[in-house]
VEXDREN-2710 file (C-alpha; in Angstrom, 1 decimal):
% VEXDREN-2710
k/r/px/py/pz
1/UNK/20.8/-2.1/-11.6
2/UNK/18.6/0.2/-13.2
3/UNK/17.7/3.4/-11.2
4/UNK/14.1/2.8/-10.3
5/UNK/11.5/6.0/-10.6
6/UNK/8.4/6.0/-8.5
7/UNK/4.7/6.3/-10.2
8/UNK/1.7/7.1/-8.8
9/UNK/-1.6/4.7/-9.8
10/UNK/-5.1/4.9/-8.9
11/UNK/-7.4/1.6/-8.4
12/UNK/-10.7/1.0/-8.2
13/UNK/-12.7/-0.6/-5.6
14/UNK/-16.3/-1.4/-4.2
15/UNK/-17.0/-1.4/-0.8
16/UNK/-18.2/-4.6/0.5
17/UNK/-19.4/-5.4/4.3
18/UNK/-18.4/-9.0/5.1
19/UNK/-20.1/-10.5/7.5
20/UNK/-19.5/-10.5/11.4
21/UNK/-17.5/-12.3/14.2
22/UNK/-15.1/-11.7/16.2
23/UNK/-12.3/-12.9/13.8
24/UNK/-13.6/-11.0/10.9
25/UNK/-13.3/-7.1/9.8
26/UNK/-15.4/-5.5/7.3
27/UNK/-15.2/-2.2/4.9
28/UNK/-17.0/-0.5/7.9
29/UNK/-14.0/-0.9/10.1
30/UNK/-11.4/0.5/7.6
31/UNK/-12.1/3.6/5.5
32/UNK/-11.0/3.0/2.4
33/UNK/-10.1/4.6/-0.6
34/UNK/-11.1/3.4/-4.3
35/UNK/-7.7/4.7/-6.6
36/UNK/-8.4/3.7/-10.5
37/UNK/-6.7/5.0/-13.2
38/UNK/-5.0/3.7/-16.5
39/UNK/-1.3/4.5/-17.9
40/UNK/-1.0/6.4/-20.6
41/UNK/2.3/7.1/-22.7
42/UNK/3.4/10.5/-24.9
43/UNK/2.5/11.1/-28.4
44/UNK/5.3/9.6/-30.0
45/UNK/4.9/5.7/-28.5
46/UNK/0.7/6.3/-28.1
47/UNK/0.6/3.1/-30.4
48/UNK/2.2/0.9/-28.2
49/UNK/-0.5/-1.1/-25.3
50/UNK/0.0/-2.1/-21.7
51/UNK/1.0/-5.7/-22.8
52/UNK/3.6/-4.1/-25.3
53/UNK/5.7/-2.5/-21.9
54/UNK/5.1/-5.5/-19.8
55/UNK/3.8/-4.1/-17.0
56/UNK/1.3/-6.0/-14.7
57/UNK/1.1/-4.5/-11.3
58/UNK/0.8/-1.4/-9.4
59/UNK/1.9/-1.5/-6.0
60/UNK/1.3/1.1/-2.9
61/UNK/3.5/2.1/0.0
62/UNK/3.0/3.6/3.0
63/UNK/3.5/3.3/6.6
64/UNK/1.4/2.5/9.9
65/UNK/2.7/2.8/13.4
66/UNK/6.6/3.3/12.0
67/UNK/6.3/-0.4/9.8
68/UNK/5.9/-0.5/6.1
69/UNK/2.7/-1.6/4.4
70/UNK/1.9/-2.7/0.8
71/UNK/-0.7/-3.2/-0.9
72/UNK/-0.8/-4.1/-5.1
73/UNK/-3.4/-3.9/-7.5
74/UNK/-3.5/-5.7/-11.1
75/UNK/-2.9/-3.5/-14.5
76/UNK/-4.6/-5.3/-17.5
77/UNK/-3.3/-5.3/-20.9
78/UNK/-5.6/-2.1/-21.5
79/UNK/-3.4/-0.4/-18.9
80/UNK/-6.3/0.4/-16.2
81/UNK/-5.4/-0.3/-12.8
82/UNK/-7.7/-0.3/-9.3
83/UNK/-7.2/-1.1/-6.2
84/UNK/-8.4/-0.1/-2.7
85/UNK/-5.9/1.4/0.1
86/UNK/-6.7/3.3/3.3
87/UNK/-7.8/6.4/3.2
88/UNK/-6.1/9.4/5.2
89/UNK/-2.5/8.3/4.3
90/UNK/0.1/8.8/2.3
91/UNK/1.6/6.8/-0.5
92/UNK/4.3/5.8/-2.8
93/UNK/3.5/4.2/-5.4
94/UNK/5.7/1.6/-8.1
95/UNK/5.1/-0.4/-11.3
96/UNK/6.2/-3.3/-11.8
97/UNK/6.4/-6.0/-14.6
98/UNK/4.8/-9.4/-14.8
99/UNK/8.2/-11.3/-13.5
100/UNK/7.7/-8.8/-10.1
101/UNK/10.5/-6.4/-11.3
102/UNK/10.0/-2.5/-10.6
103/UNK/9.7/-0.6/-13.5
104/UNK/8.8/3.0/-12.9
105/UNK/8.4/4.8/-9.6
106/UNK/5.5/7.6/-9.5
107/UNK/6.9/11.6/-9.0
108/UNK/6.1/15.0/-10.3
109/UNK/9.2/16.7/-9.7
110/UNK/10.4/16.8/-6.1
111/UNK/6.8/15.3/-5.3
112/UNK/7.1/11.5/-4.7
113/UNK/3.8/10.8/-3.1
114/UNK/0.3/11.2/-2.8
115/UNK/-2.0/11.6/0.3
116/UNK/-5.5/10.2/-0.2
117/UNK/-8.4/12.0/1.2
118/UNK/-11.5/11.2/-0.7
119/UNK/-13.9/7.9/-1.2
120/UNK/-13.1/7.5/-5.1
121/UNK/-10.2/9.1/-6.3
122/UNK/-9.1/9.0/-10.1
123/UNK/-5.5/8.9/-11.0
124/UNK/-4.0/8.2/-14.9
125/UNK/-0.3/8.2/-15.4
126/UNK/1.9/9.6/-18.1
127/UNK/4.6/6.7/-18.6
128/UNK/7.8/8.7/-19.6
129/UNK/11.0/7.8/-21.1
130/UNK/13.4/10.4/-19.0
131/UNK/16.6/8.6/-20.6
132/UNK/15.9/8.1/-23.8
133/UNK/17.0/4.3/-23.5
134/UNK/13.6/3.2/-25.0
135/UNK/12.1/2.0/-21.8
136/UNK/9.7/3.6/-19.7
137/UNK/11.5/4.4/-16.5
138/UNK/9.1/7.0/-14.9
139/UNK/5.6/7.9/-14.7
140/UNK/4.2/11.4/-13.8
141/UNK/0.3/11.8/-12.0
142/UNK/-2.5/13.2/-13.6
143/UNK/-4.6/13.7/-10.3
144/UNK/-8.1/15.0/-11.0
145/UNK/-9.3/16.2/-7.8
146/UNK/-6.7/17.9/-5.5
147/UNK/-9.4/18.0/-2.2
148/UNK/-9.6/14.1/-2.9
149/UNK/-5.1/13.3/-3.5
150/UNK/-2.6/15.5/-3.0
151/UNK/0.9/15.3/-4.8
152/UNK/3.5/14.8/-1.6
153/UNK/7.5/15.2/-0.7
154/UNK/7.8/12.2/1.5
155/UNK/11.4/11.3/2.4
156/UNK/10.4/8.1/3.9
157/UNK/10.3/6.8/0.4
158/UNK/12.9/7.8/-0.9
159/UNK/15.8/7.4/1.8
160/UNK/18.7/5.1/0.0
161/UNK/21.3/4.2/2.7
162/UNK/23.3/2.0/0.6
163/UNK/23.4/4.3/-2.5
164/UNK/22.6/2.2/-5.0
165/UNK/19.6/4.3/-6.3
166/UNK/16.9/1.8/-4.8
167/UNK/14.8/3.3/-1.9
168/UNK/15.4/1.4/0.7
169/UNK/11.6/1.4/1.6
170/UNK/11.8/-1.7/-2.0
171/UNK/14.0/-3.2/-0.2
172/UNK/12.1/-4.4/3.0
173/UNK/12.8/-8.1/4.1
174/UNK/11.7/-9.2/7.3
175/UNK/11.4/-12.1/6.8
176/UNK/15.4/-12.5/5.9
177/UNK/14.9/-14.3/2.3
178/UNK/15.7/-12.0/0.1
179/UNK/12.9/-10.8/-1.9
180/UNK/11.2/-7.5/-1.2
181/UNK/8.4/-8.1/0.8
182/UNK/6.0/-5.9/-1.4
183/UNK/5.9/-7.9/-3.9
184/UNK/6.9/-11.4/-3.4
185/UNK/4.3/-14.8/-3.7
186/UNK/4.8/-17.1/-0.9
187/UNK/1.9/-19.6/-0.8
188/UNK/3.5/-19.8/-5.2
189/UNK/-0.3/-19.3/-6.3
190/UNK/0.9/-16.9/-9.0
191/UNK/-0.2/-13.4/-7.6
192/UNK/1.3/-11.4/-5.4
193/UNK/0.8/-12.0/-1.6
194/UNK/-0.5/-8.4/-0.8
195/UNK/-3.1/-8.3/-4.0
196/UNK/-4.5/-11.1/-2.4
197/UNK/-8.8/-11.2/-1.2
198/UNK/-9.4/-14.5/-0.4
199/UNK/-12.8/-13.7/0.7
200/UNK/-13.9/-12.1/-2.1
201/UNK/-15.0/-9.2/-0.3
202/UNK/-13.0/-6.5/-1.9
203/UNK/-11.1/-5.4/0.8
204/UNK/-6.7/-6.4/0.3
205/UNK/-6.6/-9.6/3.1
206/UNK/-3.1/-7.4/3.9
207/UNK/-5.5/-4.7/5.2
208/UNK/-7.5/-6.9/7.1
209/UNK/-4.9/-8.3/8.9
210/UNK/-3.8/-5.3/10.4
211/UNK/-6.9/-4.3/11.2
212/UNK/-7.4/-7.8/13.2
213/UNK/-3.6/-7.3/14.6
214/UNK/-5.1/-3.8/16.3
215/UNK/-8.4/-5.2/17.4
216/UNK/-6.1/-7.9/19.4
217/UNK/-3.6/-6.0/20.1
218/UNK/-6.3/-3.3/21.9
219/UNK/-8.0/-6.0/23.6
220/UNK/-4.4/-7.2/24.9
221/UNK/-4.2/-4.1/26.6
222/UNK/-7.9/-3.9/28.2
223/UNK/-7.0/-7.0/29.5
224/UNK/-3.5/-5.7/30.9
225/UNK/-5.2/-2.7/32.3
226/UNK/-7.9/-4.5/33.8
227/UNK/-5.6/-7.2/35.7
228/UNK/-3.9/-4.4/36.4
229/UNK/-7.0/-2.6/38.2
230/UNK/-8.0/-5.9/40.2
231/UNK/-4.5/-6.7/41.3
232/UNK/-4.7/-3.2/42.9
233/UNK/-7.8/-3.5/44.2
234/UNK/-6.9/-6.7/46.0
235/UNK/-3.1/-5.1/47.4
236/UNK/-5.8/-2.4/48.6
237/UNK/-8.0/-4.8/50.0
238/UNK/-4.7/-6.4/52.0
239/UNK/-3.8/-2.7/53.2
240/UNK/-6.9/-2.2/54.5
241/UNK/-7.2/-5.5/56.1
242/UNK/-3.7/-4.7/57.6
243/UNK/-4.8/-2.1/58.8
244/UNK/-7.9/-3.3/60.8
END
């Protein structure tokens, strides 16, 4: 297999309220980040487009409460990306190619992520040949605004425990069917699971989810607490009784 490289891409997004309900989350409950960009390549393939180097898809990774989270964006044939992630965290971010297959992986050196900090934030990449095979296997960050991203070392994405020069982070597969979660299409609608906005509110469904997976899971635990606090009220109520 060919040894992956990680790329950095921006997206672009508009913030969108959806509307309200106890089942619903809206851009006001996750602050996001708009990352847009396009690819560029050096002077010597300039003529060649997006559509000539196949690549369709930008995906992000990064990590909340320990777990991996993705989130992908479409490339056109132009080669300009968008796509909206949560802001205040840190990603890794891949290309990949219309058949779902990684292409490049985003780095500047040693740095092989970026942490996002600001509402908009405008990222091209430099697609780079670094073997001379005649593929693109790499892509460097042009980031415009260093107070809004910030070029990373993040081991978490690049730990490779089997040694065979995929991060294991591309790997992920919890649901045991051996596709990398990241990327795969499981409802077979031709897109990408975690590009997917079914409500047409601009805000990754894959975002919204986890969002409505903490609002439960922190109303789980009022409830916990709160049976909690009236089952010791009542063994308090029994004492004193006793006691009487």
């Amino acid at each position: 297999m060919k040894k992956i490289k990680f790329l950095i891409l921006p997206l672009l997004f508009i913030l969108v309220s959806c509307g309200g309900g106890s089942n619903q989350v809206s851009s006001n409950n996750i602050d996001l980040t708009y990352v847009y960009g396009s690819l560029k390549t050096s002077d010597y393939i300039e003529t060649q487009s997006a559509k000539d180097f196949g690549i369709r898809y930008i995906l992000a990774a990064t990590y909340e409460n320990g777990s991996p989270l993705f989130v992908t964006g479409f490339v056109d044939y132009a080669g300009n990306y968008e796509i909206n992630l949560k802001r205040g965290k840190t990603y890794s971010f891949v290309l990949f190619d219309k058949n779902l297959q990684p292409v490049a992986y985003v780095r500047r050196g040693d740095k092989n992520a970026v942490f996002l900090n600001g509402k908009t934030v405008k990222i091209d990449i430099l697609l780079i040949d670094s073997n001379s095979d005649g593929k693109f296997d790499t892509g460097m960050p042009e980031i415009k605004d260093d107070e809004k991203a910030q070029l990373r070392k993040d081991e978490r994405f690049s730990y490779d425990r089997n040694f065979n020069q995929k991060p294991d982070l591309l790997e992920t597969d919890k649901n045991k069917n051996k596709q990398f979660d990241g990327i795969e299409d499981r409802n077979k609608d031709g897109y990408p699971d975690t590009m997917e906005d079914n409500n047409t509110n601009n805000i990754p469904d894959v975002l919204e989810e986890k969002e409505k997976e903490k609002k439960h899971k922190k109303e789980r635990k009022k409830d916990k607490d709160k049976k909690k606090k009236d089952d010791d009220d009542d063994h308090d109520d029994e004492e004193e009784e006793e006691d009487d």
